[in-house]
N, C-alpha and C positions, 0 to 999 in steps of 0.2 A: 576684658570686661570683668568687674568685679563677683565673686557671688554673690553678695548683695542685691546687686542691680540684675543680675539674671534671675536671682527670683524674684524681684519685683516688675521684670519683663512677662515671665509665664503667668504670672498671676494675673498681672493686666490681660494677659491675652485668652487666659482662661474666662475671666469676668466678663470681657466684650460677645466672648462666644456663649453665656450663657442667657445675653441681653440681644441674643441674636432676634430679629423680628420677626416673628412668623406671620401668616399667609391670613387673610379674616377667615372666621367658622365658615365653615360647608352650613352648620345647619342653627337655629334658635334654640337656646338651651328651654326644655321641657321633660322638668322632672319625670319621674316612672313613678308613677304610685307605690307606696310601700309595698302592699299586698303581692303585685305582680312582681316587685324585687324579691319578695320569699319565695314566687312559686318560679322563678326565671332559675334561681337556685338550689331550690328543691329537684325541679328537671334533674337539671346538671349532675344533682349528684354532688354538689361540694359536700366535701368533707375535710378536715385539718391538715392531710397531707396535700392541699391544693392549692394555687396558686391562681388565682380569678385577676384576667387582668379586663379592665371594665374600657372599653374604645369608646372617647367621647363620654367621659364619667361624670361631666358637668357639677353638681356638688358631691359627688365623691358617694352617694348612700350605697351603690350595690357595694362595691369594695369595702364598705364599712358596715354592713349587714354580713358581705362573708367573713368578714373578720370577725365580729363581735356574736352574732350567731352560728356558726357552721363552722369556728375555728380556725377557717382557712387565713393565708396569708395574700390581701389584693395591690393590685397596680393599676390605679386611676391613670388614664393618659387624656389631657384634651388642649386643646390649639389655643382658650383663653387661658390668659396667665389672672384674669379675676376668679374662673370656678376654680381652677387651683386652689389658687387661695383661700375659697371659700371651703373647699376639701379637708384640707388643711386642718383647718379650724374645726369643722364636722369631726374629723379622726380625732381630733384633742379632746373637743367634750362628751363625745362617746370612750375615748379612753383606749386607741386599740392602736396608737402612733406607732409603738412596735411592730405591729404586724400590717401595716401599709403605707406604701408609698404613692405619692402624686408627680406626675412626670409633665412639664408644661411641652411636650410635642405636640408635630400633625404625625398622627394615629397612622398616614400611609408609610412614613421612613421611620416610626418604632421600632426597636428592637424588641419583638412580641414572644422572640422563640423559646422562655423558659416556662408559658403559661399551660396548664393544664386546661382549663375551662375559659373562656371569653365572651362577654358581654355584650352587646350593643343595643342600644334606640340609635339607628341612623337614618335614614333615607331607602327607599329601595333603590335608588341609583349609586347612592353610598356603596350598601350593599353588596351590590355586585362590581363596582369599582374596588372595592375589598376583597371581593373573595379571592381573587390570584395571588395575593399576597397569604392569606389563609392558608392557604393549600399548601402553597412554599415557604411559608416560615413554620407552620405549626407540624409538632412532631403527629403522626397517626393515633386517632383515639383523644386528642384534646376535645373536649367537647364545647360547643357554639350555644350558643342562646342568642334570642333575638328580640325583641319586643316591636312587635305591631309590623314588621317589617321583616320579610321572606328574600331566599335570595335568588329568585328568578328560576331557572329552570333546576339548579338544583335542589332537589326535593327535600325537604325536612323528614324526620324518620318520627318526630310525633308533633302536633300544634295543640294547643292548648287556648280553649275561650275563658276567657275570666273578665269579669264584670265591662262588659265591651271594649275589649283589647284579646291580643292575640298572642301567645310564646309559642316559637318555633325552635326545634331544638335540632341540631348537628350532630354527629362525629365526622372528625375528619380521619378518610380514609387514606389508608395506603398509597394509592394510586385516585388522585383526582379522579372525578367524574369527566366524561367524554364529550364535555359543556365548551361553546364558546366562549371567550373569555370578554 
């Protein structure tokens, strides 16, 4: 086989694999109001040396709120390849395309483990179908945010009311909690 044609073989085979189909949404995209993306990040604690990656980031604002206020650098991940898109575009007119990426996965086979701080509006069954992977992919001391949505028996370490909605905030610990999974 020529090398020509062997790198027009990987590349085909790269292209197909990135046109792979994914699974439809777990859940209806429903923005976070801005206000609660400041205070979801506020919690947290981002700051510049951080990496926010936002599960299910729909049009991209928290990841582009830590970027462009709080300095950090985020990682949008969501199952549609339209709020990508629309991410995309969000990060282009806010101006902060260097410092985030959008990634069209399902949020459960992410590769999550470089993230400092983590994001979600999901479901409470989401939630807690996530959390075993939390625990095992993220290093100890990454911190959790949540909007509107707790993750069952393990306890939040502070909740936050803001204008009828709820931030529950995480660290993950060492040693998981002694929780069913």
């Amino acid at each position: 086989m020529t090398r020509r044609l062997s790198l027009v073989l990987i590349l085909s085979a790269a292209a197909l694999a990135q046109e792979k189909k994914l699974r439809e949404p777990d859940v209806i995209f429903v923005p976070t109001p801005e206000n609660v993306v400041q205070r979801m990040l506020t919690i947290a604690k981002v700051h510049k040396g951080d990496i926010v990656y936002d599960l299910g980031c729909g049009d991209g604002r928290t990841v582009i709120a830590a970027a462009r206020d709080f300095g950090a650098r985020g990682v949008g991940i969501d199952i549609n390849p339209v709020r990508i898109q629309e991410s995309r575009d969000n990060a282009k007119a806010a101006g902060v395309t260097d410092r985030v990426t959008f990634r069209n996965e399902d949020l459960f086979e992410a590769d999550i483990k470089e993230a400092t701080v983590v994001t979600l509006y999901l479901l409470p069954s989401l939630n807690l179908k996530l959390r075993p992977k939390l625990w095992k992919d993220l290093k100890p001391g990454t911190r959790i945010v949540s909007h509107d949505f707790d993750m069952g028996e393990w306890k939040p370490e502070q909740t936050v009311e803001l204008d009828g909605h709820t931030v529950y905030f995480w660290t993950v610990p060492a040693t998981p909690p002694d929780i069913q999974n």
